[in-house]
C-alpha positions as CSV (number, residue, x, y, z in Angstrom):
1,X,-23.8,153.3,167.2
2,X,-20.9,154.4,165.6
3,X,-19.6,155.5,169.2
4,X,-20.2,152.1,170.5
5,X,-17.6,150.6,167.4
6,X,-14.9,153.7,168.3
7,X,-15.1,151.8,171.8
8,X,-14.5,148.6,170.2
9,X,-12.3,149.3,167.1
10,X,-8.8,148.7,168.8
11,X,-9.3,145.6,170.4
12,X,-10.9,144.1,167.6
13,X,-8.6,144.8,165.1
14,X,-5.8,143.4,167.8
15,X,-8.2,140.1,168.0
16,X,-8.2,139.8,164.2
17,X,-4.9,139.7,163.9
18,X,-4.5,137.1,166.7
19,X,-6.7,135.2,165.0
20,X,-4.7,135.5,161.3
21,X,-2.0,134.5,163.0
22,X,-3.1,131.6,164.9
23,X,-4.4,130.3,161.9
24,X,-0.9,130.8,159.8
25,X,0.9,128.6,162.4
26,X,-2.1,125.9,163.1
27,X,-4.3,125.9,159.4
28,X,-6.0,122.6,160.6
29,X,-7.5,124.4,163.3
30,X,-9.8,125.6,161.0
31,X,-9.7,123.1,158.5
32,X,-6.9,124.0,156.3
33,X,-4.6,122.0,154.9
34,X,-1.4,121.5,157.3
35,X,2.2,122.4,155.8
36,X,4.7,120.8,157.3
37,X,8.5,121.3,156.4
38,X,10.6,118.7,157.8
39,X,14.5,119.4,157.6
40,X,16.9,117.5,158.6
41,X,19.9,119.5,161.4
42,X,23.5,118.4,161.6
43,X,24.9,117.6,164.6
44,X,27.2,120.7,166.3
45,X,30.5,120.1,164.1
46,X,33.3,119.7,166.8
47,X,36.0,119.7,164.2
48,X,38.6,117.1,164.1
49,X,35.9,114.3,165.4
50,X,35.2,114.3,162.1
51,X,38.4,113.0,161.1
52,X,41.8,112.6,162.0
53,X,43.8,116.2,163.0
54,X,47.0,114.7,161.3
55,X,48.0,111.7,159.1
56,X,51.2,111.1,160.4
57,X,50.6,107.7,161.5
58,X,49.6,106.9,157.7
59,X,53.0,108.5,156.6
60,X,55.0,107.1,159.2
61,X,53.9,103.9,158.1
62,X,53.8,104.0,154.5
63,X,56.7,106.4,154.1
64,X,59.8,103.8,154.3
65,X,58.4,101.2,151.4
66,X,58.4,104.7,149.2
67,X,61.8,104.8,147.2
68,X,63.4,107.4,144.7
69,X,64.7,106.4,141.4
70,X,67.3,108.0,139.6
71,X,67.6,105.9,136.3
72,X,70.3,107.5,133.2
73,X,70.8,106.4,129.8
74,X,73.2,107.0,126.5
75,X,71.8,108.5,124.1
76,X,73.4,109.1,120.2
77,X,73.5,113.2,119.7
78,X,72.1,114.2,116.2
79,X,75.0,114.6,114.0
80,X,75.6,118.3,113.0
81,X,74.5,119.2,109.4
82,X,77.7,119.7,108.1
83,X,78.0,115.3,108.5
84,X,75.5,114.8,106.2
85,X,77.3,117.0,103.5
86,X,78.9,114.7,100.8
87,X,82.4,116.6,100.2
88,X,82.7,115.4,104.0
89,X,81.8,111.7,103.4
90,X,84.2,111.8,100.8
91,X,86.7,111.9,103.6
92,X,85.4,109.8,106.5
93,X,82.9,107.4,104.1
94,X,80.6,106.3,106.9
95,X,82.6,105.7,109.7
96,X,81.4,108.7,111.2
97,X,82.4,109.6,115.1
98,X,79.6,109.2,117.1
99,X,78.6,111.7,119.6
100,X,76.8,110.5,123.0
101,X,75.8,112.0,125.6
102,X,74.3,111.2,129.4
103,X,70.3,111.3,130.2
104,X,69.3,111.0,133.6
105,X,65.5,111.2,135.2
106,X,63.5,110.7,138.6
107,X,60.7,108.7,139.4
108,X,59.5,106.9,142.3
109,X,58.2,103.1,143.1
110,X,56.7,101.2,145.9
111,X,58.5,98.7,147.7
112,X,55.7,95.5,147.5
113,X,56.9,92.9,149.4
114,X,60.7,92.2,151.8
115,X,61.9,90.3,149.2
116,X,62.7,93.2,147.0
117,X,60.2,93.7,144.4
118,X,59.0,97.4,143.9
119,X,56.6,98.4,141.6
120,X,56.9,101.7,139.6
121,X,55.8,103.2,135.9
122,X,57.0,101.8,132.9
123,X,58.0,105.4,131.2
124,X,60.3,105.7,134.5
125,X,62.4,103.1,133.8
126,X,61.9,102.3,130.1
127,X,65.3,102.1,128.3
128,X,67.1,103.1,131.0
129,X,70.6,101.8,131.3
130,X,71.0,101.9,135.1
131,X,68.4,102.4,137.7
132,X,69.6,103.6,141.2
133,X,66.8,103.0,143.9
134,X,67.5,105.2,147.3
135,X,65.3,104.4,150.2
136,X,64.1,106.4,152.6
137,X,66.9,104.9,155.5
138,X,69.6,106.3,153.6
139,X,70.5,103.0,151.9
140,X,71.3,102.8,148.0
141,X,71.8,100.3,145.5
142,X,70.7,99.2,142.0
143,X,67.8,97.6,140.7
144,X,67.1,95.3,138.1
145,X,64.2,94.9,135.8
146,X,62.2,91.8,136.3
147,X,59.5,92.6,133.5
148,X,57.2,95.4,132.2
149,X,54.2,96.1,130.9
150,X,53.5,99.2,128.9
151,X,50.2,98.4,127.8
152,X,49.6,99.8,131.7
153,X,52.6,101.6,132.0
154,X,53.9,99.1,134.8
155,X,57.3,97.7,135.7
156,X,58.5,95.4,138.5
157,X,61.7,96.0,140.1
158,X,63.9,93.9,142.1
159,X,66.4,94.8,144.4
160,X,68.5,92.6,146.8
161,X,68.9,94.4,150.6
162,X,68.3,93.3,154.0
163,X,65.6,94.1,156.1
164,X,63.6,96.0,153.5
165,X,60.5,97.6,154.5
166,X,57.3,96.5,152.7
167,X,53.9,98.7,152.1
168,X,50.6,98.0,153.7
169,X,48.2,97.1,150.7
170,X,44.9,98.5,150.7
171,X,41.2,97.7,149.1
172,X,41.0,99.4,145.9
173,X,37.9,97.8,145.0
174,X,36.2,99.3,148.3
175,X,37.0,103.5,147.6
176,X,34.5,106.0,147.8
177,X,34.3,109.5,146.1
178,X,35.3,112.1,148.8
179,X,37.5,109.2,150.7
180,X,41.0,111.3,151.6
181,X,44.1,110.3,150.2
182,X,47.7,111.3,150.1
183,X,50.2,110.8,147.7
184,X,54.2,110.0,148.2
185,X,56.9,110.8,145.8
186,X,60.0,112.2,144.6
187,X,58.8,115.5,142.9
188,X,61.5,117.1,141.6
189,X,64.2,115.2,142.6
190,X,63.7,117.1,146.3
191,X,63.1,114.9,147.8
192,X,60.1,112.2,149.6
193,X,57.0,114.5,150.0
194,X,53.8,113.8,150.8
195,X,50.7,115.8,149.7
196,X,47.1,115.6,150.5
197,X,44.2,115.4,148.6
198,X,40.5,113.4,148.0
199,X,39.3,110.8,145.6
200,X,38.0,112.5,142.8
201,X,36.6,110.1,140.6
202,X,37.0,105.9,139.7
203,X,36.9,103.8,136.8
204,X,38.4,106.6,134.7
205,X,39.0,105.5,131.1
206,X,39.3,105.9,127.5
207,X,42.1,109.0,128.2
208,X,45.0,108.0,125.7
209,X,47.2,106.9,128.6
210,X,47.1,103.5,128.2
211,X,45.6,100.4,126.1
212,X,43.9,99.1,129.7
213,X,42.8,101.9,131.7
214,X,41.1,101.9,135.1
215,X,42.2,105.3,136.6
216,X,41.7,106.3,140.0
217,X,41.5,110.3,139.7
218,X,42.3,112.2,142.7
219,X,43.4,116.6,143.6
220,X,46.4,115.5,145.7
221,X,49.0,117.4,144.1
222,X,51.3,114.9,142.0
223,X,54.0,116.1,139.9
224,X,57.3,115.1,138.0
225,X,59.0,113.0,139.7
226,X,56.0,111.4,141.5
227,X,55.2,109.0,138.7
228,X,55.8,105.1,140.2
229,X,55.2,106.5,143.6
230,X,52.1,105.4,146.0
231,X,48.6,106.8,146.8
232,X,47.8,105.5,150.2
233,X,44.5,105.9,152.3
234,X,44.3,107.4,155.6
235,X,45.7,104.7,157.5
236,X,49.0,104.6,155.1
237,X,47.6,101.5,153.1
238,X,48.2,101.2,149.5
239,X,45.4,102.3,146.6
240,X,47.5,103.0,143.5
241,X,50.5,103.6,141.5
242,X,50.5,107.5,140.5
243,X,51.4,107.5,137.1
244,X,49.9,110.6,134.7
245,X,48.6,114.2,135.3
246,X,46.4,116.4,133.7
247,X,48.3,119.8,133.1
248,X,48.6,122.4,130.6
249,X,51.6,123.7,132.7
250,X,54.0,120.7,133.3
251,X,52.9,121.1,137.1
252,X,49.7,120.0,138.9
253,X,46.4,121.2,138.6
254,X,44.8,119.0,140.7
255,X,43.8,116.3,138.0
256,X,46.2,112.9,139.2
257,X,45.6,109.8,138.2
258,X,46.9,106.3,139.7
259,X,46.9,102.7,138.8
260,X,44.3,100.6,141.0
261,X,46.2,98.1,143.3
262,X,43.9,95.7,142.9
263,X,45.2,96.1,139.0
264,X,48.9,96.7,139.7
265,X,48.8,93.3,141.8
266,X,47.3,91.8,139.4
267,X,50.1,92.7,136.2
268,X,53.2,92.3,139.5
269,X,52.2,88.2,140.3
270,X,52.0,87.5,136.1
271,X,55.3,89.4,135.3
272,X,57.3,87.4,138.6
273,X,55.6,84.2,137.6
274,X,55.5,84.4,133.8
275,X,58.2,87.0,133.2
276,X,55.5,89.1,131.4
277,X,51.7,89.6,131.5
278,X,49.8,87.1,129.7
279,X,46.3,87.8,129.1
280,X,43.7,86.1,126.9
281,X,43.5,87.7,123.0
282,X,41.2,87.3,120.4
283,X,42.9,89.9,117.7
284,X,39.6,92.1,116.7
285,X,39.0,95.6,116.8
286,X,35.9,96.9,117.9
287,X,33.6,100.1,118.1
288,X,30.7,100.8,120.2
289,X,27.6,100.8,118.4
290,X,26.1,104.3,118.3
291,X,22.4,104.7,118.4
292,X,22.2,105.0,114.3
293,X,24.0,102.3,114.3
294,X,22.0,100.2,116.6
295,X,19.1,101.4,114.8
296,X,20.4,100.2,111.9
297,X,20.9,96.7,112.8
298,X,17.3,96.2,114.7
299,X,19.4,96.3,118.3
300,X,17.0,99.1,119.9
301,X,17.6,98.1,123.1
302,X,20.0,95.2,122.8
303,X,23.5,95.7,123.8
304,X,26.6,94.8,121.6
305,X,29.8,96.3,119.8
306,X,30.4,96.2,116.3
307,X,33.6,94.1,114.5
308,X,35.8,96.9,112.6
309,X,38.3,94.3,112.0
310,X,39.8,91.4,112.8
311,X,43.7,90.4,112.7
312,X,45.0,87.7,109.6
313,X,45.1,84.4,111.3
314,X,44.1,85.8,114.4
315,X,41.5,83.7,117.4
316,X,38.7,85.9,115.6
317,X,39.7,85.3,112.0
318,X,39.7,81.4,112.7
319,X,36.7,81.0,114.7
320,X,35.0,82.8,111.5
321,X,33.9,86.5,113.0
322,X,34.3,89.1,110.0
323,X,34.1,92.9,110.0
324,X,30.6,94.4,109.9
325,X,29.8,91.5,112.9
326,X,28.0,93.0,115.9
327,X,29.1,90.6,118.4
328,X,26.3,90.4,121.5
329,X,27.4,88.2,123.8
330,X,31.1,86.7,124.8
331,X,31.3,83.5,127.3
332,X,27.2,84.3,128.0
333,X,28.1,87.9,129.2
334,X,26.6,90.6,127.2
335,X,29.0,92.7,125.1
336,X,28.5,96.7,126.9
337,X,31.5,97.9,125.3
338,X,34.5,97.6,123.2
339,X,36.4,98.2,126.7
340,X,34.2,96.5,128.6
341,X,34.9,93.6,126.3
342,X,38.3,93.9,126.1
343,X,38.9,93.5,129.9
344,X,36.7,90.4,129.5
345,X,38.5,88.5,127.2
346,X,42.6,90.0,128.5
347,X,41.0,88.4,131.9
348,X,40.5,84.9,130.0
349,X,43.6,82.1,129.5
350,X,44.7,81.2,126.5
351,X,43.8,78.4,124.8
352,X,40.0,78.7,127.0
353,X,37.2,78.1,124.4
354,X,34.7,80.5,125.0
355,X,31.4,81.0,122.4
356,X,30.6,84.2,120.8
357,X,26.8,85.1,120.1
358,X,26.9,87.4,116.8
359,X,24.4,89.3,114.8
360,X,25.5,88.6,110.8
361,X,23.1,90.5,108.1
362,X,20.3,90.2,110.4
363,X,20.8,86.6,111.7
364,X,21.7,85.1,114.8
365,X,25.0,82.9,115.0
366,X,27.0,81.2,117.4
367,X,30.4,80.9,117.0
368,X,33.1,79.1,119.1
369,X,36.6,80.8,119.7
370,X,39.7,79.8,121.0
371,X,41.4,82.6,123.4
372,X,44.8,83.3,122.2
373,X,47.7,85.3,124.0
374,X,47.6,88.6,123.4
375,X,51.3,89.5,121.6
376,X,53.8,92.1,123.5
377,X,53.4,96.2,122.2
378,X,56.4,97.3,120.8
């Protein structure tokens, strides 16, 4: 017997394993569960089918509406201590000579439209004396400024030339995370450049910039000098106004941020229409309501901001809305957030009645208020 299994012993161990395996790669042979794994393969990547192997047909075309600014200034020096001393009043009283010296910095803006009107940052041009706008062509003259808005850091230029070139404008509403972009400046004062770079993030808010923030947030390198200039798409069509950077080194780290089209068009037509930005105002201050707070007030899942004040003889203040209000509902809309809010009613024209839906020691009211127009920042 046990020579009759020696016999055997080799070519049933080699069946046995045939069989293991067999029943590894097909289990429902034998009445096992069957474990597929279903993965998904990308297509061979045949680089630049994927995307374009250069963008100079976007530069080319937004390139020329891209123009350098060279604004200056005079500024009073600080008098030297020794002015301040009262033996040397005693001799020149107040009449003092005045010291003053020249400032000069760069910026860019976007030419908008042939008639003239360019759009840029307001900190570029803010105060500045003269403003020198050289275009790409070679061609220089000055501009003047139509109207500003610091409350987005936006001005509106105007120059008067022939045959200006105008930019492209592009859908700032219809971006996408990962969508390339490339931004077009004067860095430096060296000059136009162009860098390259993706969207990083949208809807970018509540950073300190500005009162009404709606950031688009992209790597492409932007630095000094680039503030007022465009962010276009791939095809060379307008997305945003560069404006700020994120840096702990004066240069860029990859952390942009430029003013949505959409927006900037927006703030351009009121400025050239109205001579300034009018947007509706009810003269409140708000805060979100945290979830204490919510708690607090029975609004578990109930949106709504809280009133932390309201301006003296303000829309607010004369529709009857006092601090400790949580307002829930403006014009029928619910009340997300303080910004949220606040874009809602700049949106609105004044003297537009809207009604207010408030929560007031635990009781529902409904209030009617008149929009007002917001006053200019100092």
């Amino acid at each position: 017997m046990p020579r009759v299994l020696k016999g055997y012993g080799w070519p049933l161990v080699v069946g046995l394993l045939l069989a293991l395996l067999l029943i590894e790669r097909f289990p429902h042979w034998v009445g096992l569960p069957r474990a597929d794994l279903n993965l998904q393969q990308a297509p061979v990547y045949r680089g630049a089918a994927s995307g374009p192997a250069s963008y100079a047909d976007a530069v080319t075309q937004a390139s020329p509406a891209v123009a350098n600014l060279y604004t200056t200034k005079v500024v009073s020096k600080p008098l030297p201590p020794l002015y301040s001393d009262p033996a040397f009043k005693q001799f020149f009283g107040d009449n003092l000579p005045q010291q003053k010296r020249m400032e000069s910095s760069l910026g860019s803006a976007v030419l908008m439209s042939k008639e003239g009107y360019l759009l840029t940052n307001n900190h570029v041009t803010a105060g500045a004396d003269q403003i020198i706008v050289a275009l790409k062509d070679g061609r220089e003259t000055l501009a003047r400024v139509i109207g500003s808005d610091p409350e987005t850091d936006l001005a509106v230029l105007k120059i008067d030339l022939p045959d200006l070139p105008a930019i492209t404008l592009g859908r700032s509403d219809h971006i996408r995370i990962g969508d390339v972009v490339l931004a077009i400046g004067n860095p430096f004062g060296v000059g136009q450049t162009v860098t390259m770079g993706i969207i990083s993030a949208t809807g970018r808010h509540q950073l300190g910039l500005n009162t009404y923030e709606d950031f688009i947030q992209t790597d492409a390198a932007i630095n000094p000098g680039n503030s007022g200039g465009a962010l276009v798409d791939a095809q060379g069509n307008l997305l945003g106004i560069n404006t700020a950077i994120f840096s702990r080194s004066g240069g860029s780290q990859g952390i942009g941020f430029a003013i949505p089209v959409k927006l900037a068009l927006d703030v351009m037509r009121s400025i050239v229409e109205h001579g300034q930005v009018v947007r509706g105002w009810l003269g409140l201050e708000v805060q979100a309501l945290t979830p204490e707070l919510a708690e607090s007030f029975g609004l578990l899942e109930s949106p709504g901001v809280l009133v932390a004040g309201v301006f003296r003889n303000g829309p607010a203040m004369k529709a009857g809305l006092q601090p400790g209000d949580v307002i829930l509902k403006i014009a029928g809309a619910n009340a997300q957030d303080g910004r949220t809010s606040m874009n809602q009613v700049a949106q609105m024209q004044p003297g537009e009645q809207i009604q207010l839906e408030i929560l007031r020691n635990g009781q529902a009211h409904s209030l009617t208020a008149t929009i007002g127009l917001r006053p200019p920042t100092d």
